[in-house]
C-alpha positions in Angstrom: 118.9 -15.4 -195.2 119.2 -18.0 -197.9 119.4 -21.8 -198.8 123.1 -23.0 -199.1 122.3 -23.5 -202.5 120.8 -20.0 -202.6 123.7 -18.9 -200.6 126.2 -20.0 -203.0 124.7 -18.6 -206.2 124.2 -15.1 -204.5 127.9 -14.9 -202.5 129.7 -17.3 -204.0 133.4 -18.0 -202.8 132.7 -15.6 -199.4 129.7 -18.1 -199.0 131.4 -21.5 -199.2 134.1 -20.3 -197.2 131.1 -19.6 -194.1 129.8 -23.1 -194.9 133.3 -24.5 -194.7 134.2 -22.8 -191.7 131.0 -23.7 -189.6 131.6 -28.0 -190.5 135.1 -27.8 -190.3 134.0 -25.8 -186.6 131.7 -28.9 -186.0 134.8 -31.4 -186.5 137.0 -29.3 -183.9 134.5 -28.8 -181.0 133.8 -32.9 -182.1 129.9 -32.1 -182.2 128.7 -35.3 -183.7 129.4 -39.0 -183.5 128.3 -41.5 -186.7 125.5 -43.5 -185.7 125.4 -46.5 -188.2 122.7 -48.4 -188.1 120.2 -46.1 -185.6 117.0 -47.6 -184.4 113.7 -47.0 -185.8 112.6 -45.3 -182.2 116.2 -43.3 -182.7 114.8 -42.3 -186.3 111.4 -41.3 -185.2 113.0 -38.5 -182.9 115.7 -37.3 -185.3 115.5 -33.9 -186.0 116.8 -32.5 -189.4 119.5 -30.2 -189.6 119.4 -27.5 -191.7 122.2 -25.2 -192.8 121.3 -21.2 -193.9 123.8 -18.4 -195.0 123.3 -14.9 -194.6 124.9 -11.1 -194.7 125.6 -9.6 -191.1 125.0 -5.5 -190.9 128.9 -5.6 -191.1 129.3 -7.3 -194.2 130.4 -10.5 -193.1 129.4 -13.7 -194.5 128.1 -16.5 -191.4 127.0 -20.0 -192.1 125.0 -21.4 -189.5 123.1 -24.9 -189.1 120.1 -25.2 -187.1 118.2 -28.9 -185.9 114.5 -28.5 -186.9 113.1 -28.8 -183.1 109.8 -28.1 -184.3 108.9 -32.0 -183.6 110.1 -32.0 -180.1 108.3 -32.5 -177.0 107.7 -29.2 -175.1 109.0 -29.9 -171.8 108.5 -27.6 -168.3 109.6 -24.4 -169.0 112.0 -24.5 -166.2 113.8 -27.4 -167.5 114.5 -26.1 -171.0 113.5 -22.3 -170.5 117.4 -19.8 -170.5 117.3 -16.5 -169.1 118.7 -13.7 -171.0 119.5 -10.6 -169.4 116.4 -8.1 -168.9 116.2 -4.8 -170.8 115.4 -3.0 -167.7 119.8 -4.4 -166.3 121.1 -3.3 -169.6 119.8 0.3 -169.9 120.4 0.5 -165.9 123.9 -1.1 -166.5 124.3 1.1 -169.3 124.0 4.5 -167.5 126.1 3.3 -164.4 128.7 3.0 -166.9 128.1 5.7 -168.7 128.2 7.8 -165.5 131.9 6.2 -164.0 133.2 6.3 -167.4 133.9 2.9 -167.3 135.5 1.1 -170.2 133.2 -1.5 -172.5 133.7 -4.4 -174.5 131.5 -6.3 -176.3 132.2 -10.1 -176.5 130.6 -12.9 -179.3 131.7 -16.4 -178.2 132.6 -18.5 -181.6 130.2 -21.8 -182.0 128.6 -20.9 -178.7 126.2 -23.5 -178.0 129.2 -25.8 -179.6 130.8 -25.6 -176.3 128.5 -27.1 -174.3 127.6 -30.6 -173.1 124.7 -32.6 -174.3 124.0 -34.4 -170.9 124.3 -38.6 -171.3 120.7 -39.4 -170.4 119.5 -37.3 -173.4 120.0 -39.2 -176.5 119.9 -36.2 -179.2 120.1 -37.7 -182.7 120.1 -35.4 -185.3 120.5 -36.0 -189.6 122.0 -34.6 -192.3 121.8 -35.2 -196.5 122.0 -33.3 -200.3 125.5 -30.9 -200.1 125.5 -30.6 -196.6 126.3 -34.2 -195.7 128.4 -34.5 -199.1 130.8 -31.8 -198.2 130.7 -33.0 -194.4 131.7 -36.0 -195.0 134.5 -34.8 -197.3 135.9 -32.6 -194.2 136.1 -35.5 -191.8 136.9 -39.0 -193.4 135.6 -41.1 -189.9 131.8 -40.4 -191.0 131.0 -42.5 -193.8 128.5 -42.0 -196.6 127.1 -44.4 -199.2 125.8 -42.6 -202.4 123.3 -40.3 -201.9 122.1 -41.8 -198.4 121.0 -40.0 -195.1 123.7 -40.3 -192.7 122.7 -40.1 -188.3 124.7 -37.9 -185.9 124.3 -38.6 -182.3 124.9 -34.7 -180.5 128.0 -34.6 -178.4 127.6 -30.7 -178.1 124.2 -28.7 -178.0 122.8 -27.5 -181.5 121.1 -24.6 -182.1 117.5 -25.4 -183.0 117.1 -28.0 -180.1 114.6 -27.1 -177.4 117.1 -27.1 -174.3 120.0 -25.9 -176.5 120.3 -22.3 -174.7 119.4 -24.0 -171.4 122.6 -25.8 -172.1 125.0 -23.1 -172.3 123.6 -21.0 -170.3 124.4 -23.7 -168.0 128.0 -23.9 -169.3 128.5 -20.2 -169.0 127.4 -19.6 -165.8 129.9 -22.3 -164.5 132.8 -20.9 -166.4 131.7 -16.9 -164.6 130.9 -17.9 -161.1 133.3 -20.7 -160.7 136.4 -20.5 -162.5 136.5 -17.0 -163.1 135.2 -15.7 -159.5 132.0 -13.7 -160.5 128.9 -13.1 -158.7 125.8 -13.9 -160.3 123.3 -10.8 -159.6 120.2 -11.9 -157.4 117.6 -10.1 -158.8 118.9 -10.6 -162.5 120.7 -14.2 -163.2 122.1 -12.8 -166.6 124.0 -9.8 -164.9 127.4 -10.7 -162.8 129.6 -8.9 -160.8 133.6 -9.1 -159.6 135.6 -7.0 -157.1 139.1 -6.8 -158.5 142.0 -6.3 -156.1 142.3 -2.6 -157.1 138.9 -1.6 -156.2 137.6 -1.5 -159.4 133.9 -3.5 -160.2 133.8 -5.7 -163.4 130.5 -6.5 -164.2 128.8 -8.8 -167.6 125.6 -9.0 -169.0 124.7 -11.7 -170.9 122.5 -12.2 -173.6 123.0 -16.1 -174.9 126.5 -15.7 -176.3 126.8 -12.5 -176.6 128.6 -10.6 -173.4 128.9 -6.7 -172.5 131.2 -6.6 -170.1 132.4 -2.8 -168.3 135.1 -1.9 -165.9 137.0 1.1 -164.4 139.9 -0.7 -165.6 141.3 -1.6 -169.2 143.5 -4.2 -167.7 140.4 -6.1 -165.5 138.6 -6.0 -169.1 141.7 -7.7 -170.6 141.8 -10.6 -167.7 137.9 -11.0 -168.7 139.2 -11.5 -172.5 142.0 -13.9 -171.6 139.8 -15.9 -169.1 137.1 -16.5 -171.4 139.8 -17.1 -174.4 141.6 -19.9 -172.0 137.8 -21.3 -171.7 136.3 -21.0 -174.6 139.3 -20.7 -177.3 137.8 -18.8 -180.2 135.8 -14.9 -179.2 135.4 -11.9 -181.1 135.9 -9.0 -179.1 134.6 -5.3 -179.6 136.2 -2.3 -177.9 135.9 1.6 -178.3 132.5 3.8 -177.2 130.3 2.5 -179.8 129.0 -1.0 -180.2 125.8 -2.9 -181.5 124.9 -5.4 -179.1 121.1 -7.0 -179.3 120.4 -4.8 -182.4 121.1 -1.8 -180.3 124.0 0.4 -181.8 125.0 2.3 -178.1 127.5 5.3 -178.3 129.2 6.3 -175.0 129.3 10.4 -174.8 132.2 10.5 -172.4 132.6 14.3 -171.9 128.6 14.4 -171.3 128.6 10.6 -169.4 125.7 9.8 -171.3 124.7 6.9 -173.6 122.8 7.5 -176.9 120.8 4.8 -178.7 120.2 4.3 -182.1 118.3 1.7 -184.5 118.2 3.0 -187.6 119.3 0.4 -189.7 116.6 -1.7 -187.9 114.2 0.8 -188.4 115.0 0.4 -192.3 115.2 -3.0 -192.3 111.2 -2.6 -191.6 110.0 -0.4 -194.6 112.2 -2.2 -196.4 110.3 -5.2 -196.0 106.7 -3.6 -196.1 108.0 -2.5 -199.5 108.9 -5.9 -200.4 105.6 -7.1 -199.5 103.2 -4.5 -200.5 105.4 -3.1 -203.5 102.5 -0.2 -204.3 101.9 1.0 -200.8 103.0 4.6 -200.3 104.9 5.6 -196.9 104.4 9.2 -196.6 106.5 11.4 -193.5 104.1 12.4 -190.6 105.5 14.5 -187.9 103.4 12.4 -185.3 103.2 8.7 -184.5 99.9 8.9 -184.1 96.5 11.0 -184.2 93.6 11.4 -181.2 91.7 8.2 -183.5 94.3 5.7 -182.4 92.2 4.4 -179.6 89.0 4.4 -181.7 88.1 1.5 -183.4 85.5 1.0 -186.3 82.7 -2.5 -186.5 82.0 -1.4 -190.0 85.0 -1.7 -191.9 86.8 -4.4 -193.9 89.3 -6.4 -192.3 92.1 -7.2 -193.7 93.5 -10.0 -195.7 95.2 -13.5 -194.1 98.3 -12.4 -196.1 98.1 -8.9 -194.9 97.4 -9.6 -191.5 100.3 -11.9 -191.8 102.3 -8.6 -192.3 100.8 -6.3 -190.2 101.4 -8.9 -187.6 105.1 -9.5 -188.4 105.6 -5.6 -188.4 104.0 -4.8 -185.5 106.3 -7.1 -183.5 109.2 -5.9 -184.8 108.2 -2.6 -184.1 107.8 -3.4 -180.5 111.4 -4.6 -180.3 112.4 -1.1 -181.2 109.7 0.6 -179.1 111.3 -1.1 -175.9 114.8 -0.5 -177.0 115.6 2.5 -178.6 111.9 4.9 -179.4 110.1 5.0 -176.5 108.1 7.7 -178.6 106.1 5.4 -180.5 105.3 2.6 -177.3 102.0 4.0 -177.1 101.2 3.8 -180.5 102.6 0.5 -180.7 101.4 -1.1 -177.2 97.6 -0.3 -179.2 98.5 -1.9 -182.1 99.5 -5.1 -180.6 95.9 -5.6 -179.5 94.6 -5.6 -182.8 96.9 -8.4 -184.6 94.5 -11.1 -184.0 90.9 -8.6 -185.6 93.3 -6.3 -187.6 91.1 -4.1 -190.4 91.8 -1.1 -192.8 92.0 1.2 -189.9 94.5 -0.1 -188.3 96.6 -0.6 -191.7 96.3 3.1 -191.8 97.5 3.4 -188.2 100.8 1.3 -188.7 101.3 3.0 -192.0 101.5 6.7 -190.1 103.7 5.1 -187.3 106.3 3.8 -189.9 105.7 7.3 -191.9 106.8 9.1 -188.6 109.7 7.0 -188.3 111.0 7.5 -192.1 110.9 11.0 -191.2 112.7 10.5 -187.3 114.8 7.9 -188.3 118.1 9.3 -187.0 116.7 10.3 -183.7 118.5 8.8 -180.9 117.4 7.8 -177.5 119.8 9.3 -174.9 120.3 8.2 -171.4 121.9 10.6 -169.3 121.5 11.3 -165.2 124.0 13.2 -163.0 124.2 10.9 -160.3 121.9 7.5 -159.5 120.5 6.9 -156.3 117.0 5.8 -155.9 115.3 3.8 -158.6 111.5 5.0 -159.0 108.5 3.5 -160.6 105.7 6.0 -161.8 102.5 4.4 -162.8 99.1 5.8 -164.4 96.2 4.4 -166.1 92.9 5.4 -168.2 89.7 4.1 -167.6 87.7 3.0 -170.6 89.7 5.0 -172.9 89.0 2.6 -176.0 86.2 1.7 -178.2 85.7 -1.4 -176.3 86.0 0.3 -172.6 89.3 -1.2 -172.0 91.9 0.8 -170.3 94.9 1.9 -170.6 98.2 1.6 -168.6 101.8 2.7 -168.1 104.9 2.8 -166.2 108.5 4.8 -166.3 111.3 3.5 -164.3 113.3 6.5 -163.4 116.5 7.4 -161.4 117.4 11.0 -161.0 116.4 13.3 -164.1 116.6 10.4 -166.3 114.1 7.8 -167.7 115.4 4.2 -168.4 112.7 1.8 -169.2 108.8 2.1 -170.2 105.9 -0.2 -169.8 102.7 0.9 -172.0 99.7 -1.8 -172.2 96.2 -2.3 -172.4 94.1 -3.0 -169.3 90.6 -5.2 -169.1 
């Protein structure tokens, strides 16, 4: 991720072309209107945009501009708070389609949160200056700038960056699914939506923010889906064939075995990557375990670490808990501990995150496959450890399995 500046220098052409795409998308979806002479109230609330340009694993160039909502006023979670579909529907979702052999498309809706409404009693002024306003301004000839000044943009449309932004198109979408298009939003999961076609067949969509999965017995009901949401929502980029990365997930559909194999590896390297850019003489050596019988033992006598390398182990062992959850349920255990220690992190637990990414150099490729030959009851299995730490807390877990096939685990620590 870089500066526009920054962004320039390092992609040149391929990167103005992403900044001139995203204002010239801000003009056509009529985002913003001038505000001339705003209020010294209206400039005390105005949240900055800023504009960043980065690579996507394809290749592709995107330009995106975010309004610093650092500043604003946490509201009730239920007023600003937008659900996104739990792990738990996508990996069951995922084997019900693996089992039917249903078709899947994957679905990015352009300038998502562009589509949405910024309701009229919420005054959302946002501003702009440097290259960014310049070139702007250049674009679209009805906002006016004098020199070098600042110039005020009331929000039309929701900006990413603004508390309530998701809220907002969340909102929108769930209109356009339930209501135009005739889907039924799941009760026990309000990001997971079903339709009976005519012919029998079941469509369903999970959604994750703006981007959809979406499944079907039928390649025509998936093309009504595309042609629906395209009459809606104009500009979406859609994904078809068995393999597809959707929420950093790359899925691959084993249709003559009707199972579903899951694989992160470029995530995985994303993550030494990093610890190499940040500790350029630590040493990552390939361990055939994730852990040894020490990982619930913890040491009083022994250094902690730094507030920059804390910072790190922090930031790692988060990341590694995204993969944990999604694709290496091997290493939740070892990660579930390690999450405990971010806030009193020392040497011995630098040593323990350096063996869990040493395992993973050396596992990398290893997929996670779902497979089941039929799926009937769903079943939670639960166990715990009493005392099994240094500080006699426990220890707990949880599989949720249907069949001969395990779809979701819960590890965590107990008090």
């Amino acid at each position: 991720m870089a500066s526009v500046k920054s962004g320039l220098e390092k992609w040149g052409d391929r990167a103005k072309d992403a900044l001139l795409n995203l204002l010239n998308l801000f003009i056509k979806e009529k985002v913003f209107e001038q505000v001339i002479a705003p209020l010294e109230e209206q400039k005390k609330t105005t949240l900055r945009v800023h504009c960043f340009i980065t690579e996507k694993r394809d290749g592709r160039i995107k330009a995106w501009a975010v309004a610093d909502g650092q500043s604003q006023v946490r509201y009730l979670e239920e007023q600003t708070y937008s659900p996104t579909a739990q792990l738990e529907s996508i990996m069951l979702c995922s084997m019900v389609d693996a089992l039917e052999g249903r078709e899947i498309i994957t679905i990015d809706i352009t300038g998502a949160f562009l589509k949405a409404h910024v309701p009229k009693d919420l005054d959302l002024i946002v501003k702009m200056d440097g290259d960014l306003a310049r070139v702007f301004c250049e674009l679209n000839p009805n906002f006016v700038r004098k020199g070098e000044e600042t110039i005020y943009l009331r929000c039309l449309k929701a900006l990413y960056g603004h508390i309530g932004a998701a809220r907002l198109f969340y909102n929108e979408l769930d209109y356009s699914l339930m209501k135009i298009m005739g889907f039924e939003r799941n009760k026990y999961d309000p990001c997971v939506y079903n339709r009976k076609n005519e012919d029998g067949s079941v469509t369903t969509i999970k959604t994750h923010v703006d981007d959809s999965k979406v499944s079907s017995n039928s390649k025509g009901q998936l093309q009504k889906v595309v042609k629906e949401l395209r009459d809606i929502y104009q500009e979406i980029t859609v994904h078809e064939g068995d393999t597809h990365d959707y929420l950093g997930m790359v899925m691959i559909y084993d249709r003559e075995r009707k199972a579903i194999k899951i694989n992160m590896e470029k995530y995985i390297e994303g993550i030494i990557n990093g610890l190499y850019k940040d500790e350029p003489n630590e040493n990552i050596e390939p361990v055939t375990t994730p852990a040894t019988n020490n990982l619930f033992k913890t040491r009083t006598n022994v250094n902690k670490l730094s507030k920059r390398r804390a910072g790190v182990f922090h930031t790692i062992v988060a990341k590694l808990l995204f993969d944990a959850k999604h694709a290496r349920p091997d290493i939740l255990l070892t990660v579930s501990f390690l999450t405990t220690r971010v806030k009193e992190s020392d040497v011995d637990d630098w040593t323990k995150l350096l063996r869990v990414l040493g395992y993973l150099s050396d596992a990398m490729k290893y997929y996670f496959t779902l497979f089941c030959s039929e799926i009937k009851n769903l079943t939670w299995y639960i166990d715990g450890s009493y005392a099994s730490r240094s500080d006699m807390r426990g220890h707990s877990g949880a599989v949720l399995v249907t069949g001969n096939c395990s779809l979701f685990q819960i590890k965590q620590a107990e008090s």
